[in-house]
PDB file of N, CA, C, O and CB in Angstrom:
ATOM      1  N   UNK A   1      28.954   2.815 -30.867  1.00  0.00           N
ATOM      2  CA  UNK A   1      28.643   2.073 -32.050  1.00  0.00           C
ATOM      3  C   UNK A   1      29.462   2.640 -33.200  1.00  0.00           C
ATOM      4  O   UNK A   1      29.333   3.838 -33.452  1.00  0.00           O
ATOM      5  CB  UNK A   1      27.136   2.117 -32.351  1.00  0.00           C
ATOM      6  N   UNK A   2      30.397   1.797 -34.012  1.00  0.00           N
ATOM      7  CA  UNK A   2      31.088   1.936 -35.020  1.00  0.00           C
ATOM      8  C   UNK A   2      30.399   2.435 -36.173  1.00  0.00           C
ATOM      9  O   UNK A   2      29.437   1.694 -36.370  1.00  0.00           O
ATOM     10  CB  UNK A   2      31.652   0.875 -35.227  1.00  0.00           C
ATOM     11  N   UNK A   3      30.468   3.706 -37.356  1.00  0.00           N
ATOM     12  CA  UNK A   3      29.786   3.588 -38.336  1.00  0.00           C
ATOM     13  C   UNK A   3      30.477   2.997 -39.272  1.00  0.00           C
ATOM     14  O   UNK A   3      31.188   2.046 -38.947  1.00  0.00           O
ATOM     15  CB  UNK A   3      29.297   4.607 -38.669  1.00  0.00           C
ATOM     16  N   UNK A   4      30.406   3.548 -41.013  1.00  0.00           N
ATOM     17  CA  UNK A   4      31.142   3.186 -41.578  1.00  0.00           C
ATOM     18  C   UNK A   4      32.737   3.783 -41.856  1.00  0.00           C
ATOM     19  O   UNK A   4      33.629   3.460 -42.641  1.00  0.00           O
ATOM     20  CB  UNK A   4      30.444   3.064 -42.340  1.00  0.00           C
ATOM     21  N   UNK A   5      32.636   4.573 -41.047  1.00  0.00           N
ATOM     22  CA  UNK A   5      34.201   5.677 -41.149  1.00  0.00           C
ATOM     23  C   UNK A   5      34.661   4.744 -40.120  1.00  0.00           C
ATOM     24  O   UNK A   5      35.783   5.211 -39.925  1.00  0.00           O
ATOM     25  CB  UNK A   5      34.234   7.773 -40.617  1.00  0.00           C
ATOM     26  N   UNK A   6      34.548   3.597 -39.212  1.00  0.00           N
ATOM     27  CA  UNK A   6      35.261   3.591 -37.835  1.00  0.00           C
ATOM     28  C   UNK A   6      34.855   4.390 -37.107  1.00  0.00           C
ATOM     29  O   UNK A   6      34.703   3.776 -36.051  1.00  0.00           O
ATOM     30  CB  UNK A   6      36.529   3.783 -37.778  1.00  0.00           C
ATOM     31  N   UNK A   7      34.483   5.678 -36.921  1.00  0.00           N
ATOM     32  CA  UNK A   7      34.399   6.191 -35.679  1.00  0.00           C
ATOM     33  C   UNK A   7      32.643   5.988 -34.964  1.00  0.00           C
ATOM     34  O   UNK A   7      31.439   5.956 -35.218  1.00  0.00           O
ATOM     35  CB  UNK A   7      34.940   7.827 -35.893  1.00  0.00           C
ATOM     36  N   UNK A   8      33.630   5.904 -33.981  1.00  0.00           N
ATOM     37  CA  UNK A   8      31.982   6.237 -32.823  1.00  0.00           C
ATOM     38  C   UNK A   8      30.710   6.885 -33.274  1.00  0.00           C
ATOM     39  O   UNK A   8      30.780   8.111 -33.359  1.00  0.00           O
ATOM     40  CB  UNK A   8      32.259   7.366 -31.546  1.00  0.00           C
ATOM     41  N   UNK A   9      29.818   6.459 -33.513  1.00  0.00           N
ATOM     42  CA  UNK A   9      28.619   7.259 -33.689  1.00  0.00           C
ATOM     43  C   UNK A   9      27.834   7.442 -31.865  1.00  0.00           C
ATOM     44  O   UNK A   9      27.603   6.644 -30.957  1.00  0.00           O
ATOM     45  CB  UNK A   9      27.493   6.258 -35.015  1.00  0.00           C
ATOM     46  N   UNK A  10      27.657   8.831 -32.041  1.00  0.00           N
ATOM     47  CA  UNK A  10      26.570   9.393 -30.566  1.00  0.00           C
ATOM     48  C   UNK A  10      25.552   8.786 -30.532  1.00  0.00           C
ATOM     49  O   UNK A  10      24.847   8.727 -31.540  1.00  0.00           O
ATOM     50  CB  UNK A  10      25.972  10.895 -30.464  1.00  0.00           C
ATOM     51  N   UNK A  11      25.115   8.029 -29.092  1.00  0.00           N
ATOM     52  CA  UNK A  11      23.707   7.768 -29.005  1.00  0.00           C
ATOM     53  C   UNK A  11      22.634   8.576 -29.265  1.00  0.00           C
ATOM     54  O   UNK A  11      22.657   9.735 -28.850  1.00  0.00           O
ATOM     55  CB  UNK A  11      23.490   7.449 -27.989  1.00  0.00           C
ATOM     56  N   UNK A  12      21.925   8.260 -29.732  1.00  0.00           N
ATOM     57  CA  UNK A  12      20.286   8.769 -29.923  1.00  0.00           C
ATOM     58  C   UNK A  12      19.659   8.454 -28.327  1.00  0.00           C
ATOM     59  O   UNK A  12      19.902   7.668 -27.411  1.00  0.00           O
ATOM     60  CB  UNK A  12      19.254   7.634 -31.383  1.00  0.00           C
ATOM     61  N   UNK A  13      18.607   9.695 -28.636  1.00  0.00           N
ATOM     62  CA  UNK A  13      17.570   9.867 -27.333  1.00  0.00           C
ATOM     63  C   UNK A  13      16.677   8.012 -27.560  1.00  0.00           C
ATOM     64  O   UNK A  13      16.218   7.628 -26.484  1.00  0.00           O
ATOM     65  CB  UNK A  13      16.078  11.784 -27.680  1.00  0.00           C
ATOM     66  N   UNK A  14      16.529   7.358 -28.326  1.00  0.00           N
ATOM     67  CA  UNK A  14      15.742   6.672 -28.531  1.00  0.00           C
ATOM     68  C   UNK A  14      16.585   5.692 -28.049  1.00  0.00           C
ATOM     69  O   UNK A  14      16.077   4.874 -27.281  1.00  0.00           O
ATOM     70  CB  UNK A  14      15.150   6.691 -29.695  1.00  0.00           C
ATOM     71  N   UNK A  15      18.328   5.531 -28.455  1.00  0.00           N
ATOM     72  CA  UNK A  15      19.044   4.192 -27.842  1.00  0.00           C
ATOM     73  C   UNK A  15      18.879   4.348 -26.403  1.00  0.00           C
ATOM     74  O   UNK A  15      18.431   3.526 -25.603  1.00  0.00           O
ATOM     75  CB  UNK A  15      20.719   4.007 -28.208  1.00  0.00           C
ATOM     76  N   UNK A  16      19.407   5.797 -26.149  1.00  0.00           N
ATOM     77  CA  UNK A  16      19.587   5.955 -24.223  1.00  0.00           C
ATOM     78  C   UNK A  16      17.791   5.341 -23.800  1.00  0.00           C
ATOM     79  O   UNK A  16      17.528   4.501 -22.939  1.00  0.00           O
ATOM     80  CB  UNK A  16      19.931   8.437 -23.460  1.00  0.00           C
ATOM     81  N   UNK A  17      17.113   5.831 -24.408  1.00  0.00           N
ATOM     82  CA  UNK A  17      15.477   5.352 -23.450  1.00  0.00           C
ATOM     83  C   UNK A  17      15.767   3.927 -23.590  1.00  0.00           C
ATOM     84  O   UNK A  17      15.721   3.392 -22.483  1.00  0.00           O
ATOM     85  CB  UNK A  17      13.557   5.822 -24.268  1.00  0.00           C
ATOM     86  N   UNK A  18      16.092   2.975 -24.680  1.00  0.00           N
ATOM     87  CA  UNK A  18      15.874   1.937 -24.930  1.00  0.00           C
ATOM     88  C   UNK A  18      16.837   1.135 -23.768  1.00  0.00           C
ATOM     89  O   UNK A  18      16.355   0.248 -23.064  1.00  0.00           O
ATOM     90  CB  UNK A  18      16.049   1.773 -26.384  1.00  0.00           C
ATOM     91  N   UNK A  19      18.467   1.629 -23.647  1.00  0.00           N
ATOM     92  CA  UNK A  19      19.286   0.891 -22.418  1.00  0.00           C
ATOM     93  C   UNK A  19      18.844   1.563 -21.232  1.00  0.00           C
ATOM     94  O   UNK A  19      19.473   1.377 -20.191  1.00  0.00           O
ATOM     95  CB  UNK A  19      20.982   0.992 -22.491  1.00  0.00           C
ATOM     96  N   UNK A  20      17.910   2.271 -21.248  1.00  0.00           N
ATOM     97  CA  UNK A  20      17.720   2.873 -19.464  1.00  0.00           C
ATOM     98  C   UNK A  20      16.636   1.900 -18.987  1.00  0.00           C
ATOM     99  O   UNK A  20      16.548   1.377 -17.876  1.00  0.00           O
ATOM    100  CB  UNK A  20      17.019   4.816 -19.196  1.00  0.00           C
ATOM    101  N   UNK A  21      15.580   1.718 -20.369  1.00  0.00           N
ATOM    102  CA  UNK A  21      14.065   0.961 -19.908  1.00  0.00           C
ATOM    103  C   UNK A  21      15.123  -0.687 -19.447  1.00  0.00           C
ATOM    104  O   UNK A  21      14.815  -1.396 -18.488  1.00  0.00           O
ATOM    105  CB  UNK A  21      12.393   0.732 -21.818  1.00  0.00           C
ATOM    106  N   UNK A  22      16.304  -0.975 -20.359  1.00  0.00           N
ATOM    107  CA  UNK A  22      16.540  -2.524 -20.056  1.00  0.00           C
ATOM    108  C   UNK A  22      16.938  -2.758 -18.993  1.00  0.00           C
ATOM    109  O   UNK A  22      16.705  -3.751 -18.303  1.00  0.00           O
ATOM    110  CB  UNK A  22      17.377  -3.202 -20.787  1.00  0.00           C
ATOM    111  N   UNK A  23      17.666  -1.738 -18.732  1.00  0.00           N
ATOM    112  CA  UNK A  23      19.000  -1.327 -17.124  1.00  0.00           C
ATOM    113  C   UNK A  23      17.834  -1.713 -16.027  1.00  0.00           C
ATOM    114  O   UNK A  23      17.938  -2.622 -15.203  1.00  0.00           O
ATOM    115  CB  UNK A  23      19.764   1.061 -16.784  1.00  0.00           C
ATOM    116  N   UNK A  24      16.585  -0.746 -16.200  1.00  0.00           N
ATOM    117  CA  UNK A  24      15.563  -1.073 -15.511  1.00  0.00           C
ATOM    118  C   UNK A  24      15.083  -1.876 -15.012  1.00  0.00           C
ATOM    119  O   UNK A  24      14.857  -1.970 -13.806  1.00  0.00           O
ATOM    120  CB  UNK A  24      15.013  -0.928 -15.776  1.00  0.00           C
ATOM    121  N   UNK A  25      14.709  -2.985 -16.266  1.00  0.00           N
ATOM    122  CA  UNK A  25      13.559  -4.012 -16.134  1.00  0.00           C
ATOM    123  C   UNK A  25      14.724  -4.750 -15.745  1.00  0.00           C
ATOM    124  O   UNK A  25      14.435  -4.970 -14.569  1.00  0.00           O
ATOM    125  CB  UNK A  25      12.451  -4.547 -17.462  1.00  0.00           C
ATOM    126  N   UNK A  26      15.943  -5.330 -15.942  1.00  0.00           N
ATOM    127  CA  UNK A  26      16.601  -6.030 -15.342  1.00  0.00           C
ATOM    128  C   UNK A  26      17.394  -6.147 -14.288  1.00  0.00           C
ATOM    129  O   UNK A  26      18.000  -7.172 -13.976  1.00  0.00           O
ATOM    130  CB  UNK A  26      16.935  -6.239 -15.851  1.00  0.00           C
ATOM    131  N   UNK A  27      17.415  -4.980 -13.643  1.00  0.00           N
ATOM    132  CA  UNK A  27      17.532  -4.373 -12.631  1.00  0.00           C
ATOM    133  C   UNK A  27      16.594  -4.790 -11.523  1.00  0.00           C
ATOM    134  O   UNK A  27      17.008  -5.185 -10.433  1.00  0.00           O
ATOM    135  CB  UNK A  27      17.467  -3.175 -12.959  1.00  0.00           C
ATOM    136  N   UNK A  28      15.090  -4.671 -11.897  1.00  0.00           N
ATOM    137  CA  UNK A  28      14.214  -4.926 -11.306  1.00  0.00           C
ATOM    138  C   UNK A  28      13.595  -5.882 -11.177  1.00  0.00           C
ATOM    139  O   UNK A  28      12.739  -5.868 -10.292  1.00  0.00           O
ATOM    140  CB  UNK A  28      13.741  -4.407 -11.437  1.00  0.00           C
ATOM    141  N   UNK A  29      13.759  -7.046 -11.959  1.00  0.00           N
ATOM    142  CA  UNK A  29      14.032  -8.264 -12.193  1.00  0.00           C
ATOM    143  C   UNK A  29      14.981  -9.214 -10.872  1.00  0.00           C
ATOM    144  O   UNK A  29      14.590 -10.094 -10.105  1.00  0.00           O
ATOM    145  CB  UNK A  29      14.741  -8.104 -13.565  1.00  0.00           C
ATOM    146  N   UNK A  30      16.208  -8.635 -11.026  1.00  0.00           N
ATOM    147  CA  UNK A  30      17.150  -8.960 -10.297  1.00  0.00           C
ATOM    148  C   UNK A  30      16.631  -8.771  -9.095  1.00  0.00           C
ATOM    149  O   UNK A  30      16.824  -9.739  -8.360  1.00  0.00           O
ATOM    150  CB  UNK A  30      18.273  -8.366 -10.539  1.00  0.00           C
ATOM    151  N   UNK A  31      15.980  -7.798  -8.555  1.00  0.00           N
ATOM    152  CA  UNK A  31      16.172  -8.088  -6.981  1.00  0.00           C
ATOM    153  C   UNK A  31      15.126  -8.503  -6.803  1.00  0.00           C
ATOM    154  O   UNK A  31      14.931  -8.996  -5.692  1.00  0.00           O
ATOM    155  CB  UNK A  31      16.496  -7.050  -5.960  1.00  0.00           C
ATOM    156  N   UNK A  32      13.808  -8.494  -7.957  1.00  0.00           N
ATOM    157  CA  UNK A  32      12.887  -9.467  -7.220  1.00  0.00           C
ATOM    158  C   UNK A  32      13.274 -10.641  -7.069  1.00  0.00           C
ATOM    159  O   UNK A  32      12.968 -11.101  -5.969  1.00  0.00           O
ATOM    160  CB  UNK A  32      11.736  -9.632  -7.731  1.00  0.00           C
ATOM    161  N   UNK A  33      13.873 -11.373  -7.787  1.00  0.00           N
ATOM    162  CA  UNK A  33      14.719 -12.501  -7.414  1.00  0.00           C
ATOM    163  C   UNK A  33      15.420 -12.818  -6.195  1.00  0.00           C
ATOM    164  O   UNK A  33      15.422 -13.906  -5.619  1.00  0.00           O
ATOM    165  CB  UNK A  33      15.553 -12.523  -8.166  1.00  0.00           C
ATOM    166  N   UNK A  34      15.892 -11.979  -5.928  1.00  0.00           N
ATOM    167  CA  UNK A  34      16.499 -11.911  -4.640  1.00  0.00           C
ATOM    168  C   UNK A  34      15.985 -12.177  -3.457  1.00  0.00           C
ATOM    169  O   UNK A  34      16.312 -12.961  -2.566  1.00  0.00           O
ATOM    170  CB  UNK A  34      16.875 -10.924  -4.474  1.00  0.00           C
ATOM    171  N   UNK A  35      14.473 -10.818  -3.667  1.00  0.00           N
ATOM    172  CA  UNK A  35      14.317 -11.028  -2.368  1.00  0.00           C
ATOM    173  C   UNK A  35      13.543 -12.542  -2.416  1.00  0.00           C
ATOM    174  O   UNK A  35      13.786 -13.260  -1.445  1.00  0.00           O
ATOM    175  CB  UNK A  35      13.495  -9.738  -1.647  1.00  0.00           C
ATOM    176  N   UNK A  36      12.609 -13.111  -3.483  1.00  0.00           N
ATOM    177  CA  UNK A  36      12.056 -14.518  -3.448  1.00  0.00           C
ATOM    178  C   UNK A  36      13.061 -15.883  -3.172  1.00  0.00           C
ATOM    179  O   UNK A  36      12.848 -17.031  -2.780  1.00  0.00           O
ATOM    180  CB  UNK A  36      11.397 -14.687  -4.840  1.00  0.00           C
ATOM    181  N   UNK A  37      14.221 -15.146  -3.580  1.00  0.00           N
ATOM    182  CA  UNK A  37      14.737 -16.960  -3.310  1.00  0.00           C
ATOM    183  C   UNK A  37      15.103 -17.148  -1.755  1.00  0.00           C
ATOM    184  O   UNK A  37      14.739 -16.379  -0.865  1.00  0.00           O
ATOM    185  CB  UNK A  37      16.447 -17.479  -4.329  1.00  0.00           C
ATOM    186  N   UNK A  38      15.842 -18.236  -1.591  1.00  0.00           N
ATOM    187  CA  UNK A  38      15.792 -18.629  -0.280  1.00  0.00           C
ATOM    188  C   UNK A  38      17.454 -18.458   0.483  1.00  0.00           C
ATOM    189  O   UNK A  38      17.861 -18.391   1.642  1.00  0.00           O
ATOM    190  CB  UNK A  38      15.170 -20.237  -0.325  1.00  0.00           C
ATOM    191  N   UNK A  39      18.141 -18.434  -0.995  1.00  0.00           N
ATOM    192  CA  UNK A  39      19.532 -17.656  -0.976  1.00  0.00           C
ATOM    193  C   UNK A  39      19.911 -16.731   0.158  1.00  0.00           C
ATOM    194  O   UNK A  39      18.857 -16.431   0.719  1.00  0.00           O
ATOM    195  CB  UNK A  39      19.613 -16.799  -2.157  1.00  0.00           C
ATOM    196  N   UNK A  40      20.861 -16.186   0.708  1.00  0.00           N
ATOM    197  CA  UNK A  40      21.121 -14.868   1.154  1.00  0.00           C
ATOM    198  C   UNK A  40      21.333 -14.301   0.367  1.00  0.00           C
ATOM    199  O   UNK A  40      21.568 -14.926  -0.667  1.00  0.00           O
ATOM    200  CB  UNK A  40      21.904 -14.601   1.910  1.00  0.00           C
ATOM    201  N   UNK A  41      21.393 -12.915   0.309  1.00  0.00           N
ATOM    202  CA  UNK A  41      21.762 -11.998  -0.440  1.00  0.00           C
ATOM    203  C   UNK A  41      22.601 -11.039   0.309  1.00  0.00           C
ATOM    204  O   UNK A  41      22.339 -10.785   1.485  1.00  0.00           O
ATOM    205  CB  UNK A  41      20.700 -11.468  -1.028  1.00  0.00           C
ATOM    206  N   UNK A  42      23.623 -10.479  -0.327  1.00  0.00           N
ATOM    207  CA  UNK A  42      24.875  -9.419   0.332  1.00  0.00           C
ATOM    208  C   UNK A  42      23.971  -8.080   0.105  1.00  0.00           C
ATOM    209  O   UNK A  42      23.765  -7.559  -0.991  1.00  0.00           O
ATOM    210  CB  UNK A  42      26.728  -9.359  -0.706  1.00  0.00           C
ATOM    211  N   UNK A  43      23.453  -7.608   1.419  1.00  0.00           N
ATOM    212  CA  UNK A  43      22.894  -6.227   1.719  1.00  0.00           C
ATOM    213  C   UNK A  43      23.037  -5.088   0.998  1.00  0.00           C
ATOM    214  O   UNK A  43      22.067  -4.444   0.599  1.00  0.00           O
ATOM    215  CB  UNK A  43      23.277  -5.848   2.765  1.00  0.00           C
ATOM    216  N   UNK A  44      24.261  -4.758   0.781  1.00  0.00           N
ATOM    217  CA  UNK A  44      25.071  -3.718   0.066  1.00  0.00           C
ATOM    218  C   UNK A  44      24.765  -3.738  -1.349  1.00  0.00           C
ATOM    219  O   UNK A  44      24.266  -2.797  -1.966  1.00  0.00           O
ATOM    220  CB  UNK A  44      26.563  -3.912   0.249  1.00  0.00           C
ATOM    221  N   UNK A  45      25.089  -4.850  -1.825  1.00  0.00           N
ATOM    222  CA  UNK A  45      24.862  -5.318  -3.402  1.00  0.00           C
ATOM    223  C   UNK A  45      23.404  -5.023  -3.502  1.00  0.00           C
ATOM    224  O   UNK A  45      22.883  -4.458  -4.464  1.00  0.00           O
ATOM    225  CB  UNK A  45      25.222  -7.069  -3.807  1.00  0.00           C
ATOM    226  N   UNK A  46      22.723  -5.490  -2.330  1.00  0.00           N
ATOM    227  CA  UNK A  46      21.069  -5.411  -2.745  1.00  0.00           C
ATOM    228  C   UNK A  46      21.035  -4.062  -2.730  1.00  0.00           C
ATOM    229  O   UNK A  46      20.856  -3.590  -3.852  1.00  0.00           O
ATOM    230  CB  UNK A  46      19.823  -6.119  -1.690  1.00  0.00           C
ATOM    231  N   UNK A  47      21.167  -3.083  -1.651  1.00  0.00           N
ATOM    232  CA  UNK A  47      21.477  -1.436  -1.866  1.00  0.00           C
ATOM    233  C   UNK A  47      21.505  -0.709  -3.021  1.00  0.00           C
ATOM    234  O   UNK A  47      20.638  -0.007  -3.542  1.00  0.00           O
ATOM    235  CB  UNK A  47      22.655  -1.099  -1.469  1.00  0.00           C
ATOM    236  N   UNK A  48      23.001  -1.066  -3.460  1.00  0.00           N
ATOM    237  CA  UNK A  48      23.567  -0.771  -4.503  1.00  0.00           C
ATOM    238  C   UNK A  48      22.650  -1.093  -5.901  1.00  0.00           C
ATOM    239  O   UNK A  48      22.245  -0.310  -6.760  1.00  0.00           O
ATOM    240  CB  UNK A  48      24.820  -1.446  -4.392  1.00  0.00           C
ATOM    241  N   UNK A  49      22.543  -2.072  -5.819  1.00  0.00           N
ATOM    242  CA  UNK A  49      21.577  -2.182  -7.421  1.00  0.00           C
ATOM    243  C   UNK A  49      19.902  -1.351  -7.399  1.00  0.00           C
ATOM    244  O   UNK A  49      19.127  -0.966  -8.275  1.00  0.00           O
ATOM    245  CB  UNK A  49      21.158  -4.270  -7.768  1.00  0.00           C
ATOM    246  N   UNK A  50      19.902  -1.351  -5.729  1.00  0.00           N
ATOM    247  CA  UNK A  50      18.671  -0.542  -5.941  1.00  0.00           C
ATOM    248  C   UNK A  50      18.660   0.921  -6.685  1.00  0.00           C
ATOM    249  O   UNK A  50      18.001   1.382  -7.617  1.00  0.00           O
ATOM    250  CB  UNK A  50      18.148  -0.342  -4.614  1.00  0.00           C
ATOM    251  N   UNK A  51      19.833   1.502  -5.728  1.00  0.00           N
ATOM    252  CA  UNK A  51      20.253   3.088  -6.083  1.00  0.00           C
ATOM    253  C   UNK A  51      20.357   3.045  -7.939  1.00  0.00           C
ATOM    254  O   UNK A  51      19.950   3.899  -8.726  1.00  0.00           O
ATOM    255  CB  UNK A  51      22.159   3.580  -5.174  1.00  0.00           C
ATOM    256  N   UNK A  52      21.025   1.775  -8.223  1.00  0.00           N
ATOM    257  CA  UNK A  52      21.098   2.013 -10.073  1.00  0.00           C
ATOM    258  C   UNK A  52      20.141   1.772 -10.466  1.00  0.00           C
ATOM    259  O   UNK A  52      19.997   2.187 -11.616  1.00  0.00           O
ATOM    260  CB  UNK A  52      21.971   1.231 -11.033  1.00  0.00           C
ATOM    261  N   UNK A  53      19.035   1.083  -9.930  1.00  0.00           N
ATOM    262  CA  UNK A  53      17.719   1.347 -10.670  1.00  0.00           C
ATOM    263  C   UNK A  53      16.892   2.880 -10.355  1.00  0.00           C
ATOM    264  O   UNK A  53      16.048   3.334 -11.127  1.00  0.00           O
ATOM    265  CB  UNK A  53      16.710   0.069 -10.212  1.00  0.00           C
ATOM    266  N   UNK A  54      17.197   3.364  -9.433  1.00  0.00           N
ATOM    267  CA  UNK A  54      16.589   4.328  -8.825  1.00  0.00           C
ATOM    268  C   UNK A  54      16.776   5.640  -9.973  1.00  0.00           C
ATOM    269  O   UNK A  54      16.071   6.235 -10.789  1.00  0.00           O
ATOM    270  CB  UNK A  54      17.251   4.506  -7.289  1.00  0.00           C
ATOM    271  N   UNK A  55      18.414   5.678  -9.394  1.00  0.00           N
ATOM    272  CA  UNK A  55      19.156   6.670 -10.547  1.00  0.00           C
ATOM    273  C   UNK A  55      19.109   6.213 -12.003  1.00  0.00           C
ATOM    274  O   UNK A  55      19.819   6.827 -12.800  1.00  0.00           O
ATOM    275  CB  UNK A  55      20.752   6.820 -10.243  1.00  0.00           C
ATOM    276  N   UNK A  56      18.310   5.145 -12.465  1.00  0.00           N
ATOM    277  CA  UNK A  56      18.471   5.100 -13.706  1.00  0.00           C
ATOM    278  C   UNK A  56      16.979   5.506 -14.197  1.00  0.00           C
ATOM    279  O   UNK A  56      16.793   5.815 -15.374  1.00  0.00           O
ATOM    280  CB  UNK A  56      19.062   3.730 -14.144  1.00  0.00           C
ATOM    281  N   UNK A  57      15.906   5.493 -13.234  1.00  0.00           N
ATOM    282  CA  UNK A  57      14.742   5.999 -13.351  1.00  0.00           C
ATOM    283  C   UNK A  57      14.106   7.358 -13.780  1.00  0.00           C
ATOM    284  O   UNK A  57      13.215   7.733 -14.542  1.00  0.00           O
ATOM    285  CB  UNK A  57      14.458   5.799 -12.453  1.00  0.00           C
ATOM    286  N   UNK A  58      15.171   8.013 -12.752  1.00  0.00           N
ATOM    287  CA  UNK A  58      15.179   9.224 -12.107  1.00  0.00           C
ATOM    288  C   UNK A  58      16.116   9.772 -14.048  1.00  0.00           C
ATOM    289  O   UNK A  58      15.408  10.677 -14.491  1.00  0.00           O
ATOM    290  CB  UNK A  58      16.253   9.255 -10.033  1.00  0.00           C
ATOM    291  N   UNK A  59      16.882   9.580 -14.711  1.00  0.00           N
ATOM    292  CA  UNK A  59      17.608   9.703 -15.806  1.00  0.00           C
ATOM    293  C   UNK A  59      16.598   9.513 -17.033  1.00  0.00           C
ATOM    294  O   UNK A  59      16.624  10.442 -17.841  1.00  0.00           O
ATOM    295  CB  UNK A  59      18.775   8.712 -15.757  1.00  0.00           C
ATOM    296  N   UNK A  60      15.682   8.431 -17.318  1.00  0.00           N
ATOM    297  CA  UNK A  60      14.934   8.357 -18.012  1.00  0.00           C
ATOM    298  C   UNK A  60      13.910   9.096 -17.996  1.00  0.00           C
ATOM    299  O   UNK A  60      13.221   9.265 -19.002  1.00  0.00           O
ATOM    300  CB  UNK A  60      14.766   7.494 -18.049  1.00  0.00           C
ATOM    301  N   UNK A  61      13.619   9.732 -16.669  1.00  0.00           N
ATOM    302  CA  UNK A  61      12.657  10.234 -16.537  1.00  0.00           C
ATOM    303  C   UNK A  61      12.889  12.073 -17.253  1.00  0.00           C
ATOM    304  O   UNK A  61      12.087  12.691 -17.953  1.00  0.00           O
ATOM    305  CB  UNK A  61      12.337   9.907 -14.976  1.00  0.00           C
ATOM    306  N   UNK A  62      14.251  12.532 -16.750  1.00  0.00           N
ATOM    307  CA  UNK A  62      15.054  13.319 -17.371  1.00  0.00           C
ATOM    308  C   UNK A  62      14.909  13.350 -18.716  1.00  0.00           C
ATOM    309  O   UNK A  62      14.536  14.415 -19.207  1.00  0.00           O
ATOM    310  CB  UNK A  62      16.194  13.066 -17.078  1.00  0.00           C
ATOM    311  N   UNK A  63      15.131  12.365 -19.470  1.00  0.00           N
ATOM    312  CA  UNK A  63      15.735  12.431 -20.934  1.00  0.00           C
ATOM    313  C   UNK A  63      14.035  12.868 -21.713  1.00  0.00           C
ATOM    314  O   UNK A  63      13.802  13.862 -22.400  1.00  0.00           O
ATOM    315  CB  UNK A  63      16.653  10.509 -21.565  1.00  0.00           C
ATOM    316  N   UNK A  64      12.938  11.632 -21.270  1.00  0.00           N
ATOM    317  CA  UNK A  64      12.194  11.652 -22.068  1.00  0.00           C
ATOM    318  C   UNK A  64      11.038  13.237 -21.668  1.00  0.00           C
ATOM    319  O   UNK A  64       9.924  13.420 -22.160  1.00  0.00           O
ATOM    320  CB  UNK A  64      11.655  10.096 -22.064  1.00  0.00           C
ATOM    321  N   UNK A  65      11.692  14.083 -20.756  1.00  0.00           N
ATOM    322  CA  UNK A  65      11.142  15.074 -20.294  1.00  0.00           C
ATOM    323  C   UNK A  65      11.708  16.035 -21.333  1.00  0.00           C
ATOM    324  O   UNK A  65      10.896  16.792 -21.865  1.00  0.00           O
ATOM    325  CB  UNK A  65      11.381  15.299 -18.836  1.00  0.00           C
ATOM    326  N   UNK A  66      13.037  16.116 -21.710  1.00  0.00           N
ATOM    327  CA  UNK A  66      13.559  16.666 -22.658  1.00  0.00           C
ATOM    328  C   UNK A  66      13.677  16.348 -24.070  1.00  0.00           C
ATOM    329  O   UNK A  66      14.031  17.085 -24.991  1.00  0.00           O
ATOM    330  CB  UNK A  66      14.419  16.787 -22.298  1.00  0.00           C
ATOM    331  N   UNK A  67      13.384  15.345 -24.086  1.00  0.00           N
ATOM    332  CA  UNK A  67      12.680  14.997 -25.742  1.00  0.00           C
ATOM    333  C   UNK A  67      11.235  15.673 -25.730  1.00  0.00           C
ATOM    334  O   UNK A  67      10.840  16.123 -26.807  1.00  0.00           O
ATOM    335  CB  UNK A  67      12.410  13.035 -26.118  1.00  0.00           C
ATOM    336  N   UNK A  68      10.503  15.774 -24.737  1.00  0.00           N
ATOM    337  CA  UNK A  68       9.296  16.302 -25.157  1.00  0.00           C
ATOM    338  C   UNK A  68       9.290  17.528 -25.294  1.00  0.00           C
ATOM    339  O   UNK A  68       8.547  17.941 -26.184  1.00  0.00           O
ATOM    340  CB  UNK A  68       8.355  16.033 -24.459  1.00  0.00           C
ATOM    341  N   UNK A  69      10.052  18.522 -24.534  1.00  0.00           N
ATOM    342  CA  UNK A  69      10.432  19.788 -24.435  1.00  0.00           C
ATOM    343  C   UNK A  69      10.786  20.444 -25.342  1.00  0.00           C
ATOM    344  O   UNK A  69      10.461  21.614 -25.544  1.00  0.00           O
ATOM    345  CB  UNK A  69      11.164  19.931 -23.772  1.00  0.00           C
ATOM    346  N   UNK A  70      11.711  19.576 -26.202  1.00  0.00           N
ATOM    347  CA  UNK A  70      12.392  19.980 -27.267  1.00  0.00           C
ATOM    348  C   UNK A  70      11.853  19.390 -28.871  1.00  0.00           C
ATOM    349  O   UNK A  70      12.470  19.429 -29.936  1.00  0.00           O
ATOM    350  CB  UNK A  70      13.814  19.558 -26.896  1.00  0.00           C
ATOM    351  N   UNK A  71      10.408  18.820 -28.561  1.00  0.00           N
ATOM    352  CA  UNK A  71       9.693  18.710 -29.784  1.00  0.00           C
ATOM    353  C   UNK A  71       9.130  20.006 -30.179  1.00  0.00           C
ATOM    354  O   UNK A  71       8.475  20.104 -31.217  1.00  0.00           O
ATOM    355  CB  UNK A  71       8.642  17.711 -29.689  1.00  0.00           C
TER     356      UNK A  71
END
């Protein structure tokens, strides 16, 4: 995110929880979809998005362990 100098401003603990909870829910979203429709679905892809919800769980779960730690 751009400030007013142009440069990059660092995420906050509060943006990362906020794109990990979305990564999540839409993440998790997505393959319930999947498995309900009547579609095939490519195995791997279904895999794969699992592991990024998994590992993105497993990260949030991290961060907001260390926000509390460090209150």
């Amino acid at each position: 995110m751009a400030g007013e100098s142009g440069q990059i401003q660092p995420r906050t603990d509060t943006q990362e929880t906020a794109m990990l909870t979305i990564l999540i829910a839409a993440g998790e979203k997505a393959i319930e979809a999947f498995h309900a429709s009547a579609n095939p679905v490519d195995a791997d892809f279904l895999m794969d998005l699992e592991r990024v919800v998994e590992r993105s769980r497993k990260e949030l779960m991290a961060l907001t362990q260390n926000s509390s730690t460090s209150s």
